[in-house]
N, C-alpha and C positions, 0 to 999 in steps of 0.2 A: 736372747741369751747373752748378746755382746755386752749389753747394757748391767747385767745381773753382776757379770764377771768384775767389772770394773765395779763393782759394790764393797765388793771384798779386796779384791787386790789394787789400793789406789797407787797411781804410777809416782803421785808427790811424795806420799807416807812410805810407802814401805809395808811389805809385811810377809807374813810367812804360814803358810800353816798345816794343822794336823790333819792326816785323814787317815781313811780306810781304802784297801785298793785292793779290786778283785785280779788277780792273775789268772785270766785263763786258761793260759797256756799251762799252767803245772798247779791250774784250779783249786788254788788257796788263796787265802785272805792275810794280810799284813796293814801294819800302821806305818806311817813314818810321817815324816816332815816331809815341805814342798819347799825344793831350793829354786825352781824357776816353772815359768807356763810358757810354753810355746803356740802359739793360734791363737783362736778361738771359736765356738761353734762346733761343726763338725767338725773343723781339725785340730781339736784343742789335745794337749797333750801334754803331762804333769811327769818333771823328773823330781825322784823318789831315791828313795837308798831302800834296800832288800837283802837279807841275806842268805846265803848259798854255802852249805861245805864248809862252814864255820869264818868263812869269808864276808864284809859286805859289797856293792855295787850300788852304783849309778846306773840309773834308766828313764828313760822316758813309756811312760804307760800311757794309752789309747786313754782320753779322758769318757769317752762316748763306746758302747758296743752297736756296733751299726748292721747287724743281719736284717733288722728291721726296720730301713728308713724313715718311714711315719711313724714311729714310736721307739726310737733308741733310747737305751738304758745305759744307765751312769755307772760308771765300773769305778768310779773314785768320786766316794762320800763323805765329804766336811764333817769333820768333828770338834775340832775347835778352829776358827776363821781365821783369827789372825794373831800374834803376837807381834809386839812390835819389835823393829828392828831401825836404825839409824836409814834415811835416806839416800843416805849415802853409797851404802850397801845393796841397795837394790836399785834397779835400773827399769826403761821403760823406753822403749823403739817398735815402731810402726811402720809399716811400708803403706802409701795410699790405697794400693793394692793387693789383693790376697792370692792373684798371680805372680806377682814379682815377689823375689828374695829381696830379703836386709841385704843392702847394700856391700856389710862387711862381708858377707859369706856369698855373693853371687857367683863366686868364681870357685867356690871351693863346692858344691856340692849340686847332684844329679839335677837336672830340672822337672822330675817328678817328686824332688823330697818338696812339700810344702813348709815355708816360712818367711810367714808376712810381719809376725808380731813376738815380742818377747818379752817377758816381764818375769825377774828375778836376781838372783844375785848377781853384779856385775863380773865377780873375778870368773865365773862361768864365762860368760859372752866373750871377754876377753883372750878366754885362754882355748884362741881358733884350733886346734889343734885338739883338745878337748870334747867341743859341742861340736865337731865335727863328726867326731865318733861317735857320740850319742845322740846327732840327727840323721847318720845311717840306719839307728834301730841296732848300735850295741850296746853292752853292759860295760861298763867301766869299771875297775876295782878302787875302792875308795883311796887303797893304801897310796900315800905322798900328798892326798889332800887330806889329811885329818886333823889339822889346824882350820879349815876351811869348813869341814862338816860337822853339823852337828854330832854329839854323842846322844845314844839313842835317850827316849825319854826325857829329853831335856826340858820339853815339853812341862814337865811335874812339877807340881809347888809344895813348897817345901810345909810343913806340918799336916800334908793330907795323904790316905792313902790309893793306892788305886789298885783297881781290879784288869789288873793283866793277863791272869794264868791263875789254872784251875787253887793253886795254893791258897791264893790273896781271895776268892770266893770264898773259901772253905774260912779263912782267917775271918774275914768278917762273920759269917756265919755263928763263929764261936763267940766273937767279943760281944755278940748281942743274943747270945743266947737263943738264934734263929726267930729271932722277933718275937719272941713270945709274951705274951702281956704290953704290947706296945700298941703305940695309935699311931698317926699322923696329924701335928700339933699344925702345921701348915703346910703350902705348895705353892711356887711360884711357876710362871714359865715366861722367855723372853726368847721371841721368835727372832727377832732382827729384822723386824721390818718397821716404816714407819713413813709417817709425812710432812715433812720439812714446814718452814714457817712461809714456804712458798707454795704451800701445799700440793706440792711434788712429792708423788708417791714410790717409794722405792720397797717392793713386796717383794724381794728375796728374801728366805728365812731362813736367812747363814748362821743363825746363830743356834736358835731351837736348843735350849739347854734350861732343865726343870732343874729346881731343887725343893728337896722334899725335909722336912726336920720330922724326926721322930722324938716321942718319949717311951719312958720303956721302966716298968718295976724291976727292969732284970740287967741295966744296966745306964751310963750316962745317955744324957739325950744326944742325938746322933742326926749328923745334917749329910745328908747323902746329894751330891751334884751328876745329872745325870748329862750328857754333852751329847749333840749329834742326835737329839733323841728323833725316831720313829713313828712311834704310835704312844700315846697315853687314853689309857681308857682309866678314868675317875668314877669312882662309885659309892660316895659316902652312903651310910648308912640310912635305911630309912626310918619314918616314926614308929617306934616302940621296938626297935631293934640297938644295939651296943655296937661298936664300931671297933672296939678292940680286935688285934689282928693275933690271936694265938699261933701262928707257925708261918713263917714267908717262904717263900723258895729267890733263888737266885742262880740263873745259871749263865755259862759264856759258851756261846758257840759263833765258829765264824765271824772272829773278833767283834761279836755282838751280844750287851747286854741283854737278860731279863729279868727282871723283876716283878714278884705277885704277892699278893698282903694272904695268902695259902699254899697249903703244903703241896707239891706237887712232885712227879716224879719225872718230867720233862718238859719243855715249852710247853703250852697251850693256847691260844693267844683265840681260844673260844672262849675262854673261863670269862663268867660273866662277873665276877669281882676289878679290883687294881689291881694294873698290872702296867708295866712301863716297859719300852723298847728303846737301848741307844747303843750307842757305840763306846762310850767308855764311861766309866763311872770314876767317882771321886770322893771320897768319905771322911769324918773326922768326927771325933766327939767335941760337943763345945761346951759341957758344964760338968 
């Protein structure tokens, strides 16, 4: 796992990224950005921004659910890896040991908090008074760093849409006439894994992001970017059968895409046609 982590987050570059993160505690789902990791392994641990009462915070969330020792589950799922960000910006301190604290904070905190490693923005780290409070396990209110944090969504590029909330499903829906007379002209997928010219293998698939282009009598061809993706189950058509897709469905639950090349009236993720699973979607028309 130590190995994986340092795939995505390198201590020289920089970087930053999107995800999904289960709250247990008040057992909802949210997106945001990752301004630092503390650990790793079992005590890995991602601070987040979340909002509250019309408020945001800072927190550090459990990256690992561990009721289950031999098979823990990932409460914070990768959706886009990384963006770049200045070197500068981002910081990278290790302790030899996963018992001993960083050196800076030895003196400031319990000797049952765990903190061997850090990697994230530096004016965090720096500002002890800070990560102090949000290595006890509290929320922090964003307000007086908002030069500092991002604004939500920053994430987004500009000339494409996305499917955030039930509106922006319903919007695409309509601009494509809910796929009706349309195919699938291509599909790509890029896992993120690969093997160097040393042929050193690095099999994390941080990336896992399809894109699909459609054409359509019922409207521009349309290239949908699926990110974080899940599951893809591929089912072109067989011989002496048509591949035209008359009605798609698409729906968002638990800030999780679906997508299916028919009409449905909830998930199904039996349906023996296409159908794609991810975490955020991305869309534009390109002709």
């Amino acid at each position: 796992m130590n190995r994986d982590l340092h795939l995505i987050f390198d201590e020289k570059d920089g970087a930053v990224m999107l995800v999904r993160v289960f709250d247990s505690q008040q057992n909802v789902y949210f997106k945001s950005d990752v301004y630092a990791i503390i650990n790793s392994g079992w005590y890995e641990k991602q601070l987040v921004v979340f909002s509250s009462g019309g408020d945001r915070y800072l927190k550090f969330f459990d990256y690992l659910e561990k009721s289950n020792p031999t098979q823990p589950i990932a409460l914070i799922n990768t959706i886009i890896p990384s963006s770049s960000v200045s070197s500068s910006e981002w910081m990278f301190k290790r302790s030899n040991d996963v018992d001993k604290t960083l050196d800076d904070y030895a003196g400031l905190l319990d000797t049952d908090i765990r903190f061997f490693e850090y990697r994230g923005y530096s004016w965090i780290y720096e500002d002890k008074i800070l990560l102090t409070e949000l290595l006890n396990g509290n929320a922090v209110s964003t307000k007086g760093y908002e030069l500092q944090i991002l604004a939500p969504n920053t994430y987004q590029l500009e000339g494409w849409n996305y499917t955030e909330a039930q509106e922006d499903v319903n919007f695409l829906l309509e601009q494509t006439s809910g796929f009706h007379d349309s195919v699938i002209k291509d599909l790509s997928y890029v896992s993120g894994s690969y093997v160097d010219d040393n042929k050193a293998m690095y099999c994390t698939d941080s990336v896992r992001t399809v894109t699909i282009r459609f054409d359509s009598q019922w409207c521009r061809s349309i290239e949908m970017v699926f990110e974080g993706v899940t599951a893809l189950n591929l089912r072109p058509s067989v011989d002496n059968h048509f591949s035209y897709i008359y009605s798609a469905s698409l729906f968002l639950r638990n800030a999780t895409i679906f997508f299916c090349d028919e009409h449905m009236n909830d998930v199904d993720k039996t349906y023996e046609g296409t159908w794609i699973e991810s975490y955020s979607l991305r869309w534009r028309f390109y002709e």
